[in-house]
C-alpha positions in Angstrom: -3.6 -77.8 -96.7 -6.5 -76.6 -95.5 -5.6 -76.0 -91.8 -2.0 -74.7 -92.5 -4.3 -71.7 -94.3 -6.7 -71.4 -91.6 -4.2 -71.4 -89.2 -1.7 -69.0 -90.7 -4.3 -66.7 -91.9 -5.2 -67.0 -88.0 -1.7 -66.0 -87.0 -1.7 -63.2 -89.4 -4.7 -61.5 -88.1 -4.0 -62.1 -84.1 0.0 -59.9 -85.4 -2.4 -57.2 -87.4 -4.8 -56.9 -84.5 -1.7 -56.3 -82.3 -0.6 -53.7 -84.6 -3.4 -51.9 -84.7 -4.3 -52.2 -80.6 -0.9 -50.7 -80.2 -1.6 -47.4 -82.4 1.0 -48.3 -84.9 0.0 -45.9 -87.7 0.4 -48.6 -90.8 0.5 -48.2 -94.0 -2.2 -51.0 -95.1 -1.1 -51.4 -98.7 2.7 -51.7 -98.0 1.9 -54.7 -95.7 4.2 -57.7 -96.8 4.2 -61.2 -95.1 6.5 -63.9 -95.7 7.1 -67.8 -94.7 10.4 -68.6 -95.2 11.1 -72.1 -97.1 11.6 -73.5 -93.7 8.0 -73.0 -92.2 6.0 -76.5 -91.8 3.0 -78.0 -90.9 1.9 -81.3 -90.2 -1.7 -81.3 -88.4 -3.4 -83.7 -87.7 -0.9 -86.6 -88.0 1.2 -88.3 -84.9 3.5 -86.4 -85.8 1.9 -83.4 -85.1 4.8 -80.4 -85.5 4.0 -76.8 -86.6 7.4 -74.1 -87.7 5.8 -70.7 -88.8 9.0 -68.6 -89.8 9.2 -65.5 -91.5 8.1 -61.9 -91.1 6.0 -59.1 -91.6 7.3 -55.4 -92.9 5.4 -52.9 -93.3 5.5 -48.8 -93.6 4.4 -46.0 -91.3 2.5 -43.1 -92.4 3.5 -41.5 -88.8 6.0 -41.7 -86.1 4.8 -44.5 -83.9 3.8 -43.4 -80.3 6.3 -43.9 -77.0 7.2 -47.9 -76.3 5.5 -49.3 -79.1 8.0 -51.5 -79.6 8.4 -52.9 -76.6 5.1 -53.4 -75.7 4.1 -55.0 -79.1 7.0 -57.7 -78.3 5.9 -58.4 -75.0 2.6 -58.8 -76.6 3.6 -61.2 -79.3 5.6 -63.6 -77.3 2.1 -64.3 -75.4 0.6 -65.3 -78.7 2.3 -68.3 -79.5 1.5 -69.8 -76.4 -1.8 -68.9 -76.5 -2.6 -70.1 -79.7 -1.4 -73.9 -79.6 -3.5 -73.7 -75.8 -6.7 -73.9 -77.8 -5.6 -76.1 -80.7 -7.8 -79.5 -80.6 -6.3 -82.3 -82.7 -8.4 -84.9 -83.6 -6.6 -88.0 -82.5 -6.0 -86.2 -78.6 -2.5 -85.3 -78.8 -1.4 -82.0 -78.0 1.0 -79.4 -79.6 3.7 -78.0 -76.5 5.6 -75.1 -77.5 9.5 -75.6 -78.8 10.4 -72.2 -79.7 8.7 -69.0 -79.4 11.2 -66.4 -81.1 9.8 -62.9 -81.9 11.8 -59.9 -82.5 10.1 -56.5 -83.4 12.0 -53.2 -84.8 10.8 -50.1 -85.7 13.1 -47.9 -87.7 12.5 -44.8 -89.1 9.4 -45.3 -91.3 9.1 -49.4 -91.3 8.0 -51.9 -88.7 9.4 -55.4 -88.8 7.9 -58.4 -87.1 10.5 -61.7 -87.2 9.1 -65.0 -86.0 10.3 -68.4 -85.2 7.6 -70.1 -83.5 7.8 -73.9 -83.5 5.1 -76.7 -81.4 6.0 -80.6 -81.8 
């Protein structure tokens, strides 16, 4: 239980950092993250597999600046990737990427951040 915390709390902070390096103006307090009931993690077993699913909403205090959007999802499919690259299981397997769905909206006031992202 321990590294499914670590690692999502990991996760969490690499889509806030993004957030923030793209000058979205966010409202800190509305921040809401879910997993969805279909999330999983089983590291370090043999059979290693990983699901984070879910999303993160949260409100704008301001309109967000020209091609946010676009360039916070280009930036967020890199991270999945990236991420199981430097994961080191104990017993030398390795986790390859499955599924690496992100889509971003921003609408009016809110940015949304859905995720499938799945390593076996």
């Amino acid at each position: 239980m321990l590294l499914w915390n670590q690692f999502r709390r990991l996760l969490l902070g690499t889509v806030v950092e993004l957030l923030l390096e793209e000058g979205l103006p966010l409202d800190f307090r509305s921040i809401r993250i879910d997993f969805h009931r279909e999330s999983d993690f089983r590291v370090p077993r043999l059979d290693n597999f990983m699901r984070f699913k879910g999303e993160v909403e949260a409100a704008l205090t301001e309109a967000p600046p020209d091609g946010a959007e676009q360039r916070l999802s280009a930036r967020l499919l890199k991270v999945w990737p990236e991420l199981l690259a430097v994961v080191d299981l104990p017993v030398g397997d390795r986790l390859t990427q499955e599924r690496n769905e992100v889509v971003v909206r921003i609408e009016a006031n809110r940015v949304s951040v859905r995720f499938d992202l799945v390593a076996d």
